[in-house]
N, CA, C and O atoms as a Maestro MAE file, in Angstrom:
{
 s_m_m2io_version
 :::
 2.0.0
}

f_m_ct {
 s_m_title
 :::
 protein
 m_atom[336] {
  # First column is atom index #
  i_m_mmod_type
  r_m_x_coord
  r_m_y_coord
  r_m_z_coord
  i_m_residue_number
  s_m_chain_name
  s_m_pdb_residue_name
  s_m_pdb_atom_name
  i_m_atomic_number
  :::
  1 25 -19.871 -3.074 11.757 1 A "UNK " " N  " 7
  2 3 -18.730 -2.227 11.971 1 A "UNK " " CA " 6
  3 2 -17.464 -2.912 11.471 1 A "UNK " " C  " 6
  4 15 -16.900 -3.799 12.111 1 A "UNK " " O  " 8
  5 25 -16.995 -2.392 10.136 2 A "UNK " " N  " 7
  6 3 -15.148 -2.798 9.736 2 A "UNK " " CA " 6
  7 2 -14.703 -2.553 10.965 2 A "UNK " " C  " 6
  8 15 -15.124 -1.690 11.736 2 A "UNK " " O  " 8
  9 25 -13.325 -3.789 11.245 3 A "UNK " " N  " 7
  10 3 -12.123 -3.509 12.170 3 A "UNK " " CA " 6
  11 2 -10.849 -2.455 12.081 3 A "UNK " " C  " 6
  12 15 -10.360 -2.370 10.955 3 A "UNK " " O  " 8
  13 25 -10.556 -2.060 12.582 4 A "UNK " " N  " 7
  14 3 -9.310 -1.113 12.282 4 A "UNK " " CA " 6
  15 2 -8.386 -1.850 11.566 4 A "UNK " " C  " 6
  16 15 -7.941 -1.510 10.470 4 A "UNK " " O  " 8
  17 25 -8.051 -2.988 12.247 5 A "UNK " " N  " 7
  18 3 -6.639 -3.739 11.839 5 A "UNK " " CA " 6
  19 2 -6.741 -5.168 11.515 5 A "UNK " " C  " 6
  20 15 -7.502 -5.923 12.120 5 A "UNK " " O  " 8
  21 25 -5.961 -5.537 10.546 6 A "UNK " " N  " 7
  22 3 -5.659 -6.766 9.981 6 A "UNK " " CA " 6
  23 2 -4.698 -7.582 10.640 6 A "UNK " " C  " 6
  24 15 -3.694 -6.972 11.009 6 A "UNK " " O  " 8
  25 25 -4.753 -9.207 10.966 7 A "UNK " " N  " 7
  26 3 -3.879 -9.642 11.477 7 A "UNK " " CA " 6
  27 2 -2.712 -10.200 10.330 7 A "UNK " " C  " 6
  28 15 -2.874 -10.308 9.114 7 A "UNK " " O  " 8
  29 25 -1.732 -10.450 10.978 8 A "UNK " " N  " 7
  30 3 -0.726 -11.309 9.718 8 A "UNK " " CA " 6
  31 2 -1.625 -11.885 8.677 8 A "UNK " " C  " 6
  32 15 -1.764 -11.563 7.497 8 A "UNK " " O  " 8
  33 25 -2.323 -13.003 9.534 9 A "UNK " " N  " 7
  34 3 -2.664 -13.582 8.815 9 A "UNK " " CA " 6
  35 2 -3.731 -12.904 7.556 9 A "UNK " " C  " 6
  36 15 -3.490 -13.129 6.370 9 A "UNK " " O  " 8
  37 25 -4.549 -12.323 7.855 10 A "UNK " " N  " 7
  38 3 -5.879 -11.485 7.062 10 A "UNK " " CA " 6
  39 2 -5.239 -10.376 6.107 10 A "UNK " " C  " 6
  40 15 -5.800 -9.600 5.334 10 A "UNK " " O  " 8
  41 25 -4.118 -10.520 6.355 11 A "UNK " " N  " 7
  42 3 -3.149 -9.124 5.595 11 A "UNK " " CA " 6
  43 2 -2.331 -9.853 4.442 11 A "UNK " " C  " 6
  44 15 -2.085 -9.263 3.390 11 A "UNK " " O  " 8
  45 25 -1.868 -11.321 4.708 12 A "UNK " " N  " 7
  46 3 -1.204 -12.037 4.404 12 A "UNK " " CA " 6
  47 2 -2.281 -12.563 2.819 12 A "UNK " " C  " 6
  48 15 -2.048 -12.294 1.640 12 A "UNK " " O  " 8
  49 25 -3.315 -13.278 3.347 13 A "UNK " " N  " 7
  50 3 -4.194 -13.343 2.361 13 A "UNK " " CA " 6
  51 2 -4.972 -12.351 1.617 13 A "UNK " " C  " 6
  52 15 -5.470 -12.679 0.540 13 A "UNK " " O  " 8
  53 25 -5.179 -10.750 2.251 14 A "UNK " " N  " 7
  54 3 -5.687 -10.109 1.213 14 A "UNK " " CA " 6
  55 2 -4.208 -9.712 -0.331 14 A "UNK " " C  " 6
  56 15 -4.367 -9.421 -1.517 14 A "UNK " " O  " 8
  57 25 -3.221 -9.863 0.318 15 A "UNK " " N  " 7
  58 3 -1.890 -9.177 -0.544 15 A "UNK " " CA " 6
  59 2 -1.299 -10.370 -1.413 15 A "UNK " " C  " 6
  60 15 -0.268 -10.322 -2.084 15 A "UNK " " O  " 8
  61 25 -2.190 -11.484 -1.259 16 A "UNK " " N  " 7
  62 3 -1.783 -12.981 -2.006 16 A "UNK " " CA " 6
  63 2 -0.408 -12.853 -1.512 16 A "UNK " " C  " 6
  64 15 0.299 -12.537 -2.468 16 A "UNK " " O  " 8
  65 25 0.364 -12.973 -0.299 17 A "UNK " " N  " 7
  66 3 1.984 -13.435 -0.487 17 A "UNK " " CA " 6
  67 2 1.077 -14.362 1.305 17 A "UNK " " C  " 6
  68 15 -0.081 -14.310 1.720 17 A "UNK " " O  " 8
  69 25 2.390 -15.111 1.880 18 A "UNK " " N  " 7
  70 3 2.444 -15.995 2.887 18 A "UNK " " CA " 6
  71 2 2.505 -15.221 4.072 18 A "UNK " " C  " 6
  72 15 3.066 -14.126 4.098 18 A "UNK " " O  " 8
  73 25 1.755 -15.925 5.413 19 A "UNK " " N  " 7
  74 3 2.512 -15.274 6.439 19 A "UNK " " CA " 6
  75 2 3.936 -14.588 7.204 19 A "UNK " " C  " 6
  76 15 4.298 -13.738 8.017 19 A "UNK " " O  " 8
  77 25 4.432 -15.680 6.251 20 A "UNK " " N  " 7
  78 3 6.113 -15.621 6.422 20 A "UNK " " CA " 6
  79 2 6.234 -14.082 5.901 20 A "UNK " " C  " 6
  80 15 6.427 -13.216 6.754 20 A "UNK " " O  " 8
  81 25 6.164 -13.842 5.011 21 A "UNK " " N  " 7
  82 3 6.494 -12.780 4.081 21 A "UNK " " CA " 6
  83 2 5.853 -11.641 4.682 21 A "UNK " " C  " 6
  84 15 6.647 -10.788 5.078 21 A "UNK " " O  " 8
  85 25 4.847 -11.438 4.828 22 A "UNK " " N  " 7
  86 3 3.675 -10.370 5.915 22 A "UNK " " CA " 6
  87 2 5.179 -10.002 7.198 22 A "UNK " " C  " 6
  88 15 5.674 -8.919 7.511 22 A "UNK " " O  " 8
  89 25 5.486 -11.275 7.613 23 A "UNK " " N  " 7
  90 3 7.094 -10.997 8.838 23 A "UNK " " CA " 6
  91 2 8.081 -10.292 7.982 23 A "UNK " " C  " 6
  92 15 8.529 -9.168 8.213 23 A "UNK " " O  " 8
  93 25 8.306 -10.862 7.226 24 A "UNK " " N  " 7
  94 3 9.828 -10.529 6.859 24 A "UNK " " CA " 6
  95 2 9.908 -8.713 6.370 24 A "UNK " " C  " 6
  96 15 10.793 -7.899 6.636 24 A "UNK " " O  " 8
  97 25 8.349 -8.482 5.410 25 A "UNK " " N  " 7
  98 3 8.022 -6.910 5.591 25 A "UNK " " CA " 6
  99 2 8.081 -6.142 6.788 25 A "UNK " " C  " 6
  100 15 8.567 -5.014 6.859 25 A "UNK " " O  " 8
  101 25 7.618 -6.726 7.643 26 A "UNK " " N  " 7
  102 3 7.576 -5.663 9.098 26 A "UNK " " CA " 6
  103 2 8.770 -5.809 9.517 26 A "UNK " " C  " 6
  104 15 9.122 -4.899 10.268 26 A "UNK " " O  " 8
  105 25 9.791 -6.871 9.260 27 A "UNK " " N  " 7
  106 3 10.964 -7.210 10.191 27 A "UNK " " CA " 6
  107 2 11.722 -5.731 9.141 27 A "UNK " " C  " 6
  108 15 12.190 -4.697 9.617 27 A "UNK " " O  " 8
  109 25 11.641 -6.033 7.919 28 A "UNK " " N  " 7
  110 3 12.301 -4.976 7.132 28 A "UNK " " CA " 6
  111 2 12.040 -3.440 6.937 28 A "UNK " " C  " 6
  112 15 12.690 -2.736 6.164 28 A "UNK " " O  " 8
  113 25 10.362 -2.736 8.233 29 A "UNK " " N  " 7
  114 3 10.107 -1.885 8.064 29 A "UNK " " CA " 6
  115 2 9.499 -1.542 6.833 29 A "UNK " " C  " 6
  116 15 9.582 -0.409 6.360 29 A "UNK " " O  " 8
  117 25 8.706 -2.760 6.131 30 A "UNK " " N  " 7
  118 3 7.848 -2.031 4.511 30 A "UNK " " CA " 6
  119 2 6.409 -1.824 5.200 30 A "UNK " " C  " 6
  120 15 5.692 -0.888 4.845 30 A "UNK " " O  " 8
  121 25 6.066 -2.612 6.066 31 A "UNK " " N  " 7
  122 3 4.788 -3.032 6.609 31 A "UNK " " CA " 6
  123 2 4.813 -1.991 8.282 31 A "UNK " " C  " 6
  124 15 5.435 -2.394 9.265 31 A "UNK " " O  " 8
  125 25 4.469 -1.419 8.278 32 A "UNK " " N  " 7
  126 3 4.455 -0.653 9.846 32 A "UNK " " CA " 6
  127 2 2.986 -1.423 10.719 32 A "UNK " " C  " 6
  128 15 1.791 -1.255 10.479 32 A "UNK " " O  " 8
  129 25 3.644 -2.279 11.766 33 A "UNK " " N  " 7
  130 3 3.136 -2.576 12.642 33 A "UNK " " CA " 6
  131 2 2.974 -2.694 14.004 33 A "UNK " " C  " 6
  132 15 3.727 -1.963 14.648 33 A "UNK " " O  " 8
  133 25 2.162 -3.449 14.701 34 A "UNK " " N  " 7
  134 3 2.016 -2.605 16.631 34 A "UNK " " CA " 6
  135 2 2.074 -4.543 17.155 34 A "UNK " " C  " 6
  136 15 1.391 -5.521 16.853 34 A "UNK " " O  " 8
  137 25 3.131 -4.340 17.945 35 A "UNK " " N  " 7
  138 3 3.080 -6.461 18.723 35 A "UNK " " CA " 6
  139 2 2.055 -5.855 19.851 35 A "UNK " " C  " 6
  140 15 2.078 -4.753 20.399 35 A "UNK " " O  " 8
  141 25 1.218 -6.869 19.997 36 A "UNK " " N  " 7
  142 3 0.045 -6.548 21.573 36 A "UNK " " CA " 6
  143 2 0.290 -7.673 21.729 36 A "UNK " " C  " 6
  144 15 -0.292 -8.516 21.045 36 A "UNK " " O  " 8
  145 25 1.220 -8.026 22.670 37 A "UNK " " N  " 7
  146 3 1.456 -9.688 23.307 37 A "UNK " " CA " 6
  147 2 2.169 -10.251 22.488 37 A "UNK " " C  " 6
  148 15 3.325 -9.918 22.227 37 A "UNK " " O  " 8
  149 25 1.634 -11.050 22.055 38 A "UNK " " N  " 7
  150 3 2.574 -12.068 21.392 38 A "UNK " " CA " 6
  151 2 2.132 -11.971 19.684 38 A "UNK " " C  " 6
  152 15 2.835 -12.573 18.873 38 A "UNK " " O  " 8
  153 25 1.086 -11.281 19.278 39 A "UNK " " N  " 7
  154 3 0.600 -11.082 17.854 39 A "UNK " " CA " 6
  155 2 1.137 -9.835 17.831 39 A "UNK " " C  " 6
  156 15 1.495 -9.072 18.727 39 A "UNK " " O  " 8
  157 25 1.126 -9.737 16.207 40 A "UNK " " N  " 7
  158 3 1.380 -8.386 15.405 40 A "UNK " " CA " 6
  159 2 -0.303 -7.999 15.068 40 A "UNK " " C  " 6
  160 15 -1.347 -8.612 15.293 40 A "UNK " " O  " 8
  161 25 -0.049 -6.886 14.524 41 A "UNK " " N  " 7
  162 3 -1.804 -6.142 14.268 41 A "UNK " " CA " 6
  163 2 -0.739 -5.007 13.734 41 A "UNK " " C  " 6
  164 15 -1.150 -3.938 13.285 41 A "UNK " " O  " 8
  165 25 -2.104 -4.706 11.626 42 A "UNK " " N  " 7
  166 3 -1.126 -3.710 11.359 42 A "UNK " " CA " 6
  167 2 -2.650 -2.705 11.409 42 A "UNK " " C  " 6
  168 15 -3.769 -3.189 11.576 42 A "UNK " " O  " 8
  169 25 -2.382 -1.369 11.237 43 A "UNK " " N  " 7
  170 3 -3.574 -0.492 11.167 43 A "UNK " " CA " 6
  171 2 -3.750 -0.417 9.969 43 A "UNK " " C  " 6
  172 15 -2.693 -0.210 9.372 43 A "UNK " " O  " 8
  173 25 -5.104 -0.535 8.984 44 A "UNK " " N  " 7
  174 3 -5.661 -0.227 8.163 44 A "UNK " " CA " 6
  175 2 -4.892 1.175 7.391 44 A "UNK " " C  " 6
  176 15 -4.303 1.306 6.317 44 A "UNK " " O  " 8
  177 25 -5.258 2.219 8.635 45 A "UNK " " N  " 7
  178 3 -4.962 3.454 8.445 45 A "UNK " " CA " 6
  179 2 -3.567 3.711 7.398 45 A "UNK " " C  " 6
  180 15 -3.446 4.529 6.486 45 A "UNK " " O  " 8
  181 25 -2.266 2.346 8.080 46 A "UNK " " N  " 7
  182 3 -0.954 2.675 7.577 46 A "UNK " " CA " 6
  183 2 -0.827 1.821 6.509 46 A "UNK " " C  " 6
  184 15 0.275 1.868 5.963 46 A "UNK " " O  " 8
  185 25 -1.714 0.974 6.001 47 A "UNK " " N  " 7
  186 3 -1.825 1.030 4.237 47 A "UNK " " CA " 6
  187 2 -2.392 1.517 3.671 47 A "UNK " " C  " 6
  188 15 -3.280 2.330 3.926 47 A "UNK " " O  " 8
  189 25 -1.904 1.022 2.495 48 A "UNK " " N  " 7
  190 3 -2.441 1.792 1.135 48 A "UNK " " CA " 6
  191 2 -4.063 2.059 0.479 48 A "UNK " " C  " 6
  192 15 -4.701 1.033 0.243 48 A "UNK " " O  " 8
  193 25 -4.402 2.734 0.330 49 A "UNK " " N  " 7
  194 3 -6.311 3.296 0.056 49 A "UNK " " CA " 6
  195 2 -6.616 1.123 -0.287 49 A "UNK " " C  " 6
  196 15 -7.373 0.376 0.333 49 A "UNK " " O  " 8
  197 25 -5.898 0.866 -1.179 50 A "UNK " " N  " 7
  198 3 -6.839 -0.420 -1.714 50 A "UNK " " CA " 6
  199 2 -6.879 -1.574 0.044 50 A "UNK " " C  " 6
  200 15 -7.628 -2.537 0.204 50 A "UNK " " O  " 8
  201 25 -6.423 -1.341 0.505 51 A "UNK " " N  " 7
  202 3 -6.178 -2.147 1.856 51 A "UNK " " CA " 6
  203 2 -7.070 -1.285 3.010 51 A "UNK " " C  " 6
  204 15 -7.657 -1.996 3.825 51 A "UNK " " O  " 8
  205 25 -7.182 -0.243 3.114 52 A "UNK " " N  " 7
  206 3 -8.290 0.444 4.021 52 A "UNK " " CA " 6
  207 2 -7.787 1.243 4.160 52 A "UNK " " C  " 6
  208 15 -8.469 1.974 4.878 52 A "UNK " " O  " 8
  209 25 -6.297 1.988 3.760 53 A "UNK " " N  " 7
  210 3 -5.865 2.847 4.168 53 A "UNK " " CA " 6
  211 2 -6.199 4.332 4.127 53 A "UNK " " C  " 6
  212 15 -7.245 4.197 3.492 53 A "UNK " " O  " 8
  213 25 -6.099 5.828 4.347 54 A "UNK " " N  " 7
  214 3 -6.561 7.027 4.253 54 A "UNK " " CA " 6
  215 2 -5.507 7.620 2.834 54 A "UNK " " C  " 6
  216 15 -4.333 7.548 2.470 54 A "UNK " " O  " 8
  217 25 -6.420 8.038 2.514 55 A "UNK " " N  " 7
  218 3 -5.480 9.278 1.212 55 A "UNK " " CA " 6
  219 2 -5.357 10.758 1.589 55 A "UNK " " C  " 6
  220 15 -6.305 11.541 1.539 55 A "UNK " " O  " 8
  221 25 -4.417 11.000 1.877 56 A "UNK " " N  " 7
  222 3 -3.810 12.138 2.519 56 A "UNK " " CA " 6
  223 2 -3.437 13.349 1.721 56 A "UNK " " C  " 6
  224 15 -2.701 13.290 0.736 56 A "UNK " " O  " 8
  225 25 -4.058 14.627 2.257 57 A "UNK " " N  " 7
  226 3 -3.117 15.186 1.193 57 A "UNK " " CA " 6
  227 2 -2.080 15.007 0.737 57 A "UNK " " C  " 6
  228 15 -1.871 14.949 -0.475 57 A "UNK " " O  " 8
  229 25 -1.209 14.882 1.638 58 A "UNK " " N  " 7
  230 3 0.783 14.289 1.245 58 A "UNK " " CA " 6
  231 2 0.276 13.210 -0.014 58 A "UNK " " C  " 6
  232 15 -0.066 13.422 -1.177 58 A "UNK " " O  " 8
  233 25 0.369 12.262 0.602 59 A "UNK " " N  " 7
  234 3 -0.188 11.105 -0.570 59 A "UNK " " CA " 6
  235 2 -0.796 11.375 -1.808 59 A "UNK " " C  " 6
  236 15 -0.385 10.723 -2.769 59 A "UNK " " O  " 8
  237 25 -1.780 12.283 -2.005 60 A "UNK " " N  " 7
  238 3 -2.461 13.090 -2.923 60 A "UNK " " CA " 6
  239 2 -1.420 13.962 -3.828 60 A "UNK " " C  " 6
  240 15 -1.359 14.013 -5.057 60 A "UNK " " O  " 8
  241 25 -0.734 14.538 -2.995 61 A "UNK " " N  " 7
  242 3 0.470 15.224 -3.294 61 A "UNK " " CA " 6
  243 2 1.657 14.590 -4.557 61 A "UNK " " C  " 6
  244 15 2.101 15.094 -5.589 61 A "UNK " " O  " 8
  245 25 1.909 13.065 -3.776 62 A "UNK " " N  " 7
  246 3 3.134 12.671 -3.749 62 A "UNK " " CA " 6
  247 2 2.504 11.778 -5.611 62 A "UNK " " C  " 6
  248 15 3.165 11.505 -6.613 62 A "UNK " " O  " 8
  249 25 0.854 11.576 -5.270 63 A "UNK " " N  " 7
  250 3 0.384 10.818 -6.738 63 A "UNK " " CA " 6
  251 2 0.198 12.021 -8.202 63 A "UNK " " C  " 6
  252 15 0.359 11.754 -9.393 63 A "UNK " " O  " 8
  253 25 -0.106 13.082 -7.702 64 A "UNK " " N  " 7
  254 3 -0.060 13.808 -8.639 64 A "UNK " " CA " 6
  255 2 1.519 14.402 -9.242 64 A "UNK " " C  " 6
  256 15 1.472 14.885 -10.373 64 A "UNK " " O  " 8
  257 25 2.733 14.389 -8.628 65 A "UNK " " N  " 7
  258 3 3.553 14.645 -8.932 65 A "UNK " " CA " 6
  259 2 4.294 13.384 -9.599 65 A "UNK " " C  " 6
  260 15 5.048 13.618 -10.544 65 A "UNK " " O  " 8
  261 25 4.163 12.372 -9.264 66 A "UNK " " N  " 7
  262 3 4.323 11.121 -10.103 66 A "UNK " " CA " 6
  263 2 3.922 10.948 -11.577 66 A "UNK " " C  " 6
  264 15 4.615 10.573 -12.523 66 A "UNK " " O  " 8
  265 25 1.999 11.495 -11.514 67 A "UNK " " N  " 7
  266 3 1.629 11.594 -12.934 67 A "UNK " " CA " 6
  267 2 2.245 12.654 -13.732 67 A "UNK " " C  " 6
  268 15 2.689 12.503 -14.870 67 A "UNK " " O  " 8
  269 25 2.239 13.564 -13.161 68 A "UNK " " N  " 7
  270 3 3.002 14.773 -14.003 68 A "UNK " " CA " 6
  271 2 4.503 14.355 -14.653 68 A "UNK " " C  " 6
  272 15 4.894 14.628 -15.788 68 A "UNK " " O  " 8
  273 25 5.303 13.539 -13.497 69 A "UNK " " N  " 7
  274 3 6.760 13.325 -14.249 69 A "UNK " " CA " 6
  275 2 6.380 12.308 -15.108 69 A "UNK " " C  " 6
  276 15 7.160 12.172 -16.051 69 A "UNK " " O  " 8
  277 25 5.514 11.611 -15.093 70 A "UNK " " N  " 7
  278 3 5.051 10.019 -15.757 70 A "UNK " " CA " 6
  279 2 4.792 10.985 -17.397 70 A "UNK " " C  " 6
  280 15 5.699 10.920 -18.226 70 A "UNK " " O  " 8
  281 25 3.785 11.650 -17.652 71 A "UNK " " N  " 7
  282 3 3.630 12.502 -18.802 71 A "UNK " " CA " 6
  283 2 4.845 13.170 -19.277 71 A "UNK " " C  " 6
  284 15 5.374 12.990 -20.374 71 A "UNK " " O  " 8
  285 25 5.206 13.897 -18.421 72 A "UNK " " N  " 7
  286 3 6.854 14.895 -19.009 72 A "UNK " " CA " 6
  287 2 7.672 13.446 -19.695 72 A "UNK " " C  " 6
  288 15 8.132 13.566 -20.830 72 A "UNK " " O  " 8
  289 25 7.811 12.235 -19.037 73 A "UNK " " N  " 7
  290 3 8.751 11.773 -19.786 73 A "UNK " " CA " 6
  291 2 8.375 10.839 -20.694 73 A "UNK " " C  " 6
  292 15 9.144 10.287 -21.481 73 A "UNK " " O  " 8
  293 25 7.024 10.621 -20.589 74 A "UNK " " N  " 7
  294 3 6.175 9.220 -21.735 74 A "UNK " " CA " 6
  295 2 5.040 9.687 -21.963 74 A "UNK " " C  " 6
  296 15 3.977 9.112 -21.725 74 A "UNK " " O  " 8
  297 25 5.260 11.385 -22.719 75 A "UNK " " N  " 7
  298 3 3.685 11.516 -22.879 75 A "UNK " " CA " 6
  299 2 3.204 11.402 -24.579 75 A "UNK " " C  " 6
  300 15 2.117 11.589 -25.126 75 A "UNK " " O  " 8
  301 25 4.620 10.987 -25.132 76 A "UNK " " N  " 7
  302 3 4.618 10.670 -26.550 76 A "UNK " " CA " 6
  303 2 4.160 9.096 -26.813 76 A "UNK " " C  " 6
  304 15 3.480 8.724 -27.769 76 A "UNK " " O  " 8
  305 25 4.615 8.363 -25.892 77 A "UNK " " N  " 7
  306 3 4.465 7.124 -25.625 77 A "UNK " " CA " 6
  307 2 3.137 6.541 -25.548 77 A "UNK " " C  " 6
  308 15 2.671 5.668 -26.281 77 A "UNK " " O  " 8
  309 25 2.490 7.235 -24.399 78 A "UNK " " N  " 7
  310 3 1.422 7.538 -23.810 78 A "UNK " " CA " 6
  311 2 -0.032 8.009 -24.895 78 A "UNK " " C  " 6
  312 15 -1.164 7.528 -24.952 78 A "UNK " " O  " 8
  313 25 0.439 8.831 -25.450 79 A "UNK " " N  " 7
  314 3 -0.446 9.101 -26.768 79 A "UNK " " CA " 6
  315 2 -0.498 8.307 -27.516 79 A "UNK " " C  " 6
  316 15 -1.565 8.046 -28.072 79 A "UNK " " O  " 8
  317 25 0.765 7.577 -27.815 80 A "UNK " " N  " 7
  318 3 0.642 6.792 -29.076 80 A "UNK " " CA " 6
  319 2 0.001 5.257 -28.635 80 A "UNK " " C  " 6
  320 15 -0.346 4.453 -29.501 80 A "UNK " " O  " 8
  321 25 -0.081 5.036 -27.519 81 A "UNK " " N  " 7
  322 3 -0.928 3.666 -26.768 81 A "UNK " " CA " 6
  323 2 -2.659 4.678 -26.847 81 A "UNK " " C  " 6
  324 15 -3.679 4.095 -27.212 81 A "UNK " " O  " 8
  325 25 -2.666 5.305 -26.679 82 A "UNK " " N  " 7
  326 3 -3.721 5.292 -26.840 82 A "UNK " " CA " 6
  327 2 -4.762 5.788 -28.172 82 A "UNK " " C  " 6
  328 15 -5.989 5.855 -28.248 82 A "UNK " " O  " 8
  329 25 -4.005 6.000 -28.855 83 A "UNK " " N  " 7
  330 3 -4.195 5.487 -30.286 83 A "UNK " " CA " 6
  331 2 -5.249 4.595 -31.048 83 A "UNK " " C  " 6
  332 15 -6.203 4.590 -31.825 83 A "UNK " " O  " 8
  333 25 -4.000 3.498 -29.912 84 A "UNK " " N  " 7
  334 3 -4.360 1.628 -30.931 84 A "UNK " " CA " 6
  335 2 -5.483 1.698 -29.930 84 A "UNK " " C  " 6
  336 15 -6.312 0.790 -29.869 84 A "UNK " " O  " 8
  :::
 }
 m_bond[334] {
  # First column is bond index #
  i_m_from
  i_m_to
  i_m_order
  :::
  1 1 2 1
  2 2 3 1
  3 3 4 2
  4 3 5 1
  5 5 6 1
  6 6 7 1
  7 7 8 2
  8 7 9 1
  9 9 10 1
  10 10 11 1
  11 11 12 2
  12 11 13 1
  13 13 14 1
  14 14 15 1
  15 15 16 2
  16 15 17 1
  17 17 18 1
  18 18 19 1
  19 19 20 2
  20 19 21 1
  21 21 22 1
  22 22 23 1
  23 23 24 2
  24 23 25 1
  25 25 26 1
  26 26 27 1
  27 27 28 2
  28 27 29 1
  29 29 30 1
  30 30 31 1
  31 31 32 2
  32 31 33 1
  33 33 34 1
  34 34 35 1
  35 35 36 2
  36 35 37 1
  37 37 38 1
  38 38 39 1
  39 39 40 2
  40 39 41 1
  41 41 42 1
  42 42 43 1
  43 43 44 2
  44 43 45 1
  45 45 46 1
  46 46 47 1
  47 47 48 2
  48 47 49 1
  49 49 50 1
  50 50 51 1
  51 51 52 2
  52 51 53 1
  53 53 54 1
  54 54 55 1
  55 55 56 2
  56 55 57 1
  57 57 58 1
  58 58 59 1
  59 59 60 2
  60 59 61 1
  61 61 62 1
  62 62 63 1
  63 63 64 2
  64 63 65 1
  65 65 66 1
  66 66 67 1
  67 67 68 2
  68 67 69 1
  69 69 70 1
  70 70 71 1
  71 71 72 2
  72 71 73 1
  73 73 74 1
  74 74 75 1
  75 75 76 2
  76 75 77 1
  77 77 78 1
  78 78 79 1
  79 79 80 2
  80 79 81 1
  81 81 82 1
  82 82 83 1
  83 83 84 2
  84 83 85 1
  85 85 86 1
  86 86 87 1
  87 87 88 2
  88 87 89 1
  89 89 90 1
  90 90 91 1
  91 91 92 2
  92 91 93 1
  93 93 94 1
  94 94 95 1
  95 95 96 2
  96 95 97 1
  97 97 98 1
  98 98 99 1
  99 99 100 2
  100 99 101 1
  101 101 102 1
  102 102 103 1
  103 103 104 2
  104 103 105 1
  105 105 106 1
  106 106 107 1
  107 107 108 2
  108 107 109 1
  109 109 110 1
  110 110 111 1
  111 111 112 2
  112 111 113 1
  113 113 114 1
  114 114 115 1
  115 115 116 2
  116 115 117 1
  117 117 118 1
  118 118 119 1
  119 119 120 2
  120 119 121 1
  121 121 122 1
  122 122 123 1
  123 123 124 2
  124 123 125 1
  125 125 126 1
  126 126 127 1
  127 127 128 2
  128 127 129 1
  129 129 130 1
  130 130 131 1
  131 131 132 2
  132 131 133 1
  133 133 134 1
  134 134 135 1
  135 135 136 2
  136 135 137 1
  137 137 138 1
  138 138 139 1
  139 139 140 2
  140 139 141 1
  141 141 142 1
  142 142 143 1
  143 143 144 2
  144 143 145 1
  145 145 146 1
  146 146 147 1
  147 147 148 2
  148 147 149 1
  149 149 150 1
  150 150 151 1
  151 151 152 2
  152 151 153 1
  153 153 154 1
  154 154 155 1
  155 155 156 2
  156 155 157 1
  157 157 158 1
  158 158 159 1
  159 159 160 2
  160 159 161 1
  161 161 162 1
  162 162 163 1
  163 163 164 2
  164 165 166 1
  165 166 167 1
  166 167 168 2
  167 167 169 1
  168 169 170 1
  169 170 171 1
  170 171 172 2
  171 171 173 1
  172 173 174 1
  173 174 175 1
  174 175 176 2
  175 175 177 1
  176 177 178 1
  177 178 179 1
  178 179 180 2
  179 179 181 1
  180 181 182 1
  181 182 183 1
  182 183 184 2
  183 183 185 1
  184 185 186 1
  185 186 187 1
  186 187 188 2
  187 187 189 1
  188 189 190 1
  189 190 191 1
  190 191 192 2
  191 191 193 1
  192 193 194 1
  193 194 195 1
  194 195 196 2
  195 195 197 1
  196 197 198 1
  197 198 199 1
  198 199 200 2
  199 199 201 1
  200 201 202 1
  201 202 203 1
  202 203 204 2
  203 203 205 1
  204 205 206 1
  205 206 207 1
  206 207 208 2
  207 207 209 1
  208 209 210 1
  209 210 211 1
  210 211 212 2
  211 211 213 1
  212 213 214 1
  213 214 215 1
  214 215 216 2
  215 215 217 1
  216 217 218 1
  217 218 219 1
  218 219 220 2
  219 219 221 1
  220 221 222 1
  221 222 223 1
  222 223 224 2
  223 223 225 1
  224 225 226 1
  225 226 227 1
  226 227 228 2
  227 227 229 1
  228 229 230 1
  229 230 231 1
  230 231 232 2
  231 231 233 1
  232 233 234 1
  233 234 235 1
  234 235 236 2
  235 235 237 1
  236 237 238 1
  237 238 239 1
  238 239 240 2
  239 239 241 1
  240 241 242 1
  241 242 243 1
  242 243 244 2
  243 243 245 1
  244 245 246 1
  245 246 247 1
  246 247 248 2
  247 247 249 1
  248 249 250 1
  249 250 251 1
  250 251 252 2
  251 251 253 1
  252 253 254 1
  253 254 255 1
  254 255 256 2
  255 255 257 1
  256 257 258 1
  257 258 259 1
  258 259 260 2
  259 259 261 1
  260 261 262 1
  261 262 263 1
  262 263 264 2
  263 263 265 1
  264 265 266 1
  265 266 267 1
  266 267 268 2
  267 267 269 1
  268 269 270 1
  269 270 271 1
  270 271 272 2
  271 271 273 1
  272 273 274 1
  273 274 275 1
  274 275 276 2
  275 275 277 1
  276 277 278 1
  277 278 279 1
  278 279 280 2
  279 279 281 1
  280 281 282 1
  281 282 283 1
  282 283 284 2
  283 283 285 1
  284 285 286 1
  285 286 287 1
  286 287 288 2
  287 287 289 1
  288 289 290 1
  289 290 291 1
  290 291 292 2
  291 291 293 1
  292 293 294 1
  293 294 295 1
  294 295 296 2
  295 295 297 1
  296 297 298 1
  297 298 299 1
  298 299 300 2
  299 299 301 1
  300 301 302 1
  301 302 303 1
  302 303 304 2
  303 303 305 1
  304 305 306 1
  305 306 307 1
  306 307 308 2
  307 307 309 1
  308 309 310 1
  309 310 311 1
  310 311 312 2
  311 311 313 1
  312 313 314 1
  313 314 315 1
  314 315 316 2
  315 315 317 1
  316 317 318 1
  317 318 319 1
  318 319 320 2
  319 319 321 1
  320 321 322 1
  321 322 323 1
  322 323 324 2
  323 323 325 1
  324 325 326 1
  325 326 327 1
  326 327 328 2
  327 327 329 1
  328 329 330 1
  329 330 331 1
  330 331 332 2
  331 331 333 1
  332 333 334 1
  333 334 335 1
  334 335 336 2
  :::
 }
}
């Protein structure tokens, strides 16, 4: 059975940056996390698909409208890379 949640530390090493840094995200609200005592614990759920997270419609939503503006503005670009 996978765990729900990653600690600093296990979050820290899957994202290659330091524990420190794993803090300074949650202190800054990039990282959404839960203190139980004296540890942090973040949920799987509230990252991103490559970290365990869920793909949501919204999310689904929010990636397909990205590719679409990504083409409207580099789809000349885009063609011509794929070319070479």
């Amino acid at each position: 059975m996978e765990a729900e949640f990653f600690t600093i530390t296990e979050l820290a090493k899957a994202l290659g940056i330091s524990r420190v840094a794993v803090f300074k995200r949650i202190k800054a609200m990039q990282i959404k996390a839960q203190k139980i005592g004296r540890r942090y614990v973040i949920k799987k759920a509230d990252l991103p698909m490559e970290f365990g997270g869920e793909l949501t419609e919204e999310k689904k939503q929010m990636i397909a409208k990205a590719v679409r503006k990504t083409v409207q503005e580099y789809g000349e670009a885009l063609r011509l890379l794929g070319k070479e």
